[in-house]
N, C-alpha and C positions, 0 to 999 in steps of 0.2 A: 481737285479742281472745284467741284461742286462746293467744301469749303469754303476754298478760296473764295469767291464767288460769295458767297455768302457773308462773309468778313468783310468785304470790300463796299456789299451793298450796306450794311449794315454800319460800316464806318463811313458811309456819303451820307448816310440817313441822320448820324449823329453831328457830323458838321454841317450839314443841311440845319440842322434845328439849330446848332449852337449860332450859327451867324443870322438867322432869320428870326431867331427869338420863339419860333413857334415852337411847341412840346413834340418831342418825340415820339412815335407809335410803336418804341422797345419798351417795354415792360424794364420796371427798375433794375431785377435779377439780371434783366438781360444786358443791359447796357451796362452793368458795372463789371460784368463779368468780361465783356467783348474790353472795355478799358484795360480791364487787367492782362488781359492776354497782349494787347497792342503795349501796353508799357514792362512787358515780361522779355517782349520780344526785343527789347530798345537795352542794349547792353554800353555801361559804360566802357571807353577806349584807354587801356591801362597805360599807365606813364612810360611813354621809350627811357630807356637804360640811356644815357649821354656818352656820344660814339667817341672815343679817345683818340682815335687813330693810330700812330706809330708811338705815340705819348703813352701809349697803356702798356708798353712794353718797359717803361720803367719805375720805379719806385722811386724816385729822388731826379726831377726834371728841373735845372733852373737856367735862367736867364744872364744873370749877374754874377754868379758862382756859387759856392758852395761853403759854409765853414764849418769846422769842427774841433772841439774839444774830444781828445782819446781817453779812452777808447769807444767808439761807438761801434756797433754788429748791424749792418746793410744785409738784407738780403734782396735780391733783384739789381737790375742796372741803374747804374747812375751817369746821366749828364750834364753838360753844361753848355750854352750857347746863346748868344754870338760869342762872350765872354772865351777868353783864351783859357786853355786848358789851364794856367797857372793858378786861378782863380776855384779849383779844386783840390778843397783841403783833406780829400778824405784822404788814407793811404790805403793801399791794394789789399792788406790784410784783414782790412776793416769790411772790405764788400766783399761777400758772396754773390758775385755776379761779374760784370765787365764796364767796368767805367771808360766810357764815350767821352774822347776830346775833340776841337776841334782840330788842334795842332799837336806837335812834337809834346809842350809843354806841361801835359798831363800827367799823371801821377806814375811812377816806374818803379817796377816795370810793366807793370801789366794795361798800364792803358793802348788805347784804342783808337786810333784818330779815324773819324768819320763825318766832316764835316757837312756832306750834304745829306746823310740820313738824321743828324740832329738837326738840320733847318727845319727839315720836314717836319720833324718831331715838335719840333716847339711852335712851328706853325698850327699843326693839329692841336695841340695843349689850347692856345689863344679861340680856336676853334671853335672847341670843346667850350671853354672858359663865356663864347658868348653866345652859345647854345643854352648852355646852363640857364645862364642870365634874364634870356630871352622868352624862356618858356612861360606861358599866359595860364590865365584862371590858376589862381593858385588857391587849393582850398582850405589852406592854413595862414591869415596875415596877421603880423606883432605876436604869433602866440605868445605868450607869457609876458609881455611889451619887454620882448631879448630875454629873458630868464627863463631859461629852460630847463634848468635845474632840478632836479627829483621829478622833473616828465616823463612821462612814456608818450613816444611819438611812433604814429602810426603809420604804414605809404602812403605817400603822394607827395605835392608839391608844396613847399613851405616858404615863404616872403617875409624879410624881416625889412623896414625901412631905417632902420635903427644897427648899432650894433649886437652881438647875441654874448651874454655871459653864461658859462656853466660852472656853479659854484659847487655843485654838489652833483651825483650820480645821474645820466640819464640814459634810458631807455630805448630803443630803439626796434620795434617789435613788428614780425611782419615772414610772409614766407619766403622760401630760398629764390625765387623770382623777381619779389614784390619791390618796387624802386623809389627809390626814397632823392628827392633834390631839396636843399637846402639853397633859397637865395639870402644871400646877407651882402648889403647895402654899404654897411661900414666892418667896424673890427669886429672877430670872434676871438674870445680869451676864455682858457681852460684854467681853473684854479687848480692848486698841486694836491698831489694824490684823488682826483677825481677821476671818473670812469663814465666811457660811453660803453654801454651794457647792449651785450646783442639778444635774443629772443626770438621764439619762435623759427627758425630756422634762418633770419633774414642776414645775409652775407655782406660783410663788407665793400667787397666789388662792386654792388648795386646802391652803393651809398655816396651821395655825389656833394660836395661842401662848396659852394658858389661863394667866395669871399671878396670884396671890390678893396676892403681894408686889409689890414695887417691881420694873421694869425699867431695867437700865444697860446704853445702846450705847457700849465705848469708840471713844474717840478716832480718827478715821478708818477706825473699822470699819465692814463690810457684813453684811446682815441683812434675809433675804428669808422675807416673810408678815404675814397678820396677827396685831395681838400684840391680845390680850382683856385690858387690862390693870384690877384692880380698885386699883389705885394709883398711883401716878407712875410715868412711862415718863419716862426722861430721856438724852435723846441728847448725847453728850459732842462735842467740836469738831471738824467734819467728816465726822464718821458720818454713813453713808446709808442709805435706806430702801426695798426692793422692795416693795409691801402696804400695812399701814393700821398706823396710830396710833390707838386707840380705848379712850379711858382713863376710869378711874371716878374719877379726881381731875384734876389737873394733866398738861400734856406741855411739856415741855422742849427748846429748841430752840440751838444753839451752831453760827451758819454750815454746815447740816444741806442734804441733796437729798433729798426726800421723794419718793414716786412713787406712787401707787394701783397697784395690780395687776388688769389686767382680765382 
């Protein structure tokens, strides 16, 4: 208490002086010391994780439907909605998981008709999508003006007003906690055989791809997180997937390894 107390006089004595202009009667030692401790005390508030809802329960969420060139390897659920189940091209051998229709017309046999837990779902996805969007201060803007390419990107929040190209290998470093949002304004396009490279312990789960444009995975490239796509995500032939596909139109599929991120 006595501290306290002490701390408290001691910081009215300093804003005392800084707004009156008069000089302090702390000794320099002392007043730099009492700053350090009051800005020691002042912890920055780490980025929330973007709450998916019933949408994080699948790997491959769409809108418009789904297509696919075979054979591609799903692991996690796949849906589709409002769009009739018809408009799901995968076939049941191709998912390791349970494809959600809305109706009859979903892939057999093994689909699922569930239309009111996919509204929900894609409600929450649109949510999510402008949550992402939404989030302020962002302490990365235009890096690389969209070329991100041979970066290493650290946590926190990221702003492009622009589209973002990855032409070459990027980095992505940070611990098994640490959350990482990407806003991007227009297109994000992946060139083929490139790689999103994980590091230091940071997990794709907590990687969040806020896209307002079209997304393109090239050709046999990799690409880890999920992407919040408000238009077509389209994976080129053999590109793979760590995360989610969760699209507000169409997703695209060319003999593709999809994988949920848990």
């Amino acid at each position: 208490m006595i501290m306290a107390l002490f701390m408290t006089g001691c910081t009215n004595e300093l804003d005392t002086a800084l707004s009156s202009g008069k000089p302090s009667t702390l000794s320099s030692a002392e007043s730099v010391k009492i700053a350090g401790t009051l800005k020691s005390e002042i912890k920055e508030k780490p980025l929330a994780i973007v709450n998916l809802g019933l949408a994080g329960n699948f790997v491959i969420l769409s809108k418009s439907g789904i297509t696919d060139v075979y054979k591609s390897t799903i692991t996690g659920d796949v849906g589709a909605s409002p769009i009739t189940g018809a408009a799901i091209l995968l076939t049941c051998p191709e998912v390791n998981g349970t494809i959600y229709s809305v109706n009859a017309a979903g892939p057999l046999p093994c689909r699922v008709i569930n239309p009111g837990m996919l509204t929900t779902a894609v409600n929450n996805m649109q949510t999510a999508f402008t949550d992402a969007a939404g989030r302020e201060k962002p302490g990365f803007v235009n890096l690389g003006a969209g070329n991100i390419g041979g970066l290493t990107l650290k946590p926190g929040l990221y702003k492009w007003t622009t589209g973002v190209i990855i032409p070459t290998n990027v980095t992505i470093t940070g611990g098994p906690d640490d959350v990482f949002i990407f806003q991007i304004a227009q297109n994000l396009k992946m060139s083929s055989a490139v790689k999103v490279i994980l590091a230091g312990g940071a997990q794709a789960k907590n990687i969040f791809w806020q896209v307002s444009g079209s997304v393109t995975l090239g050709t046999t490239s990799h690409f880890e997180g999920t992407i919040l796509g408000k238009t077509g995500i389209n994976l080129q032939t053999g590109a793979t997937v760590n995360g989610r596909l969760l699209a507000q139109t169409a997703v695209t599929l060319e003999m593709n390894v999809v994988t949920i991120s848990e």
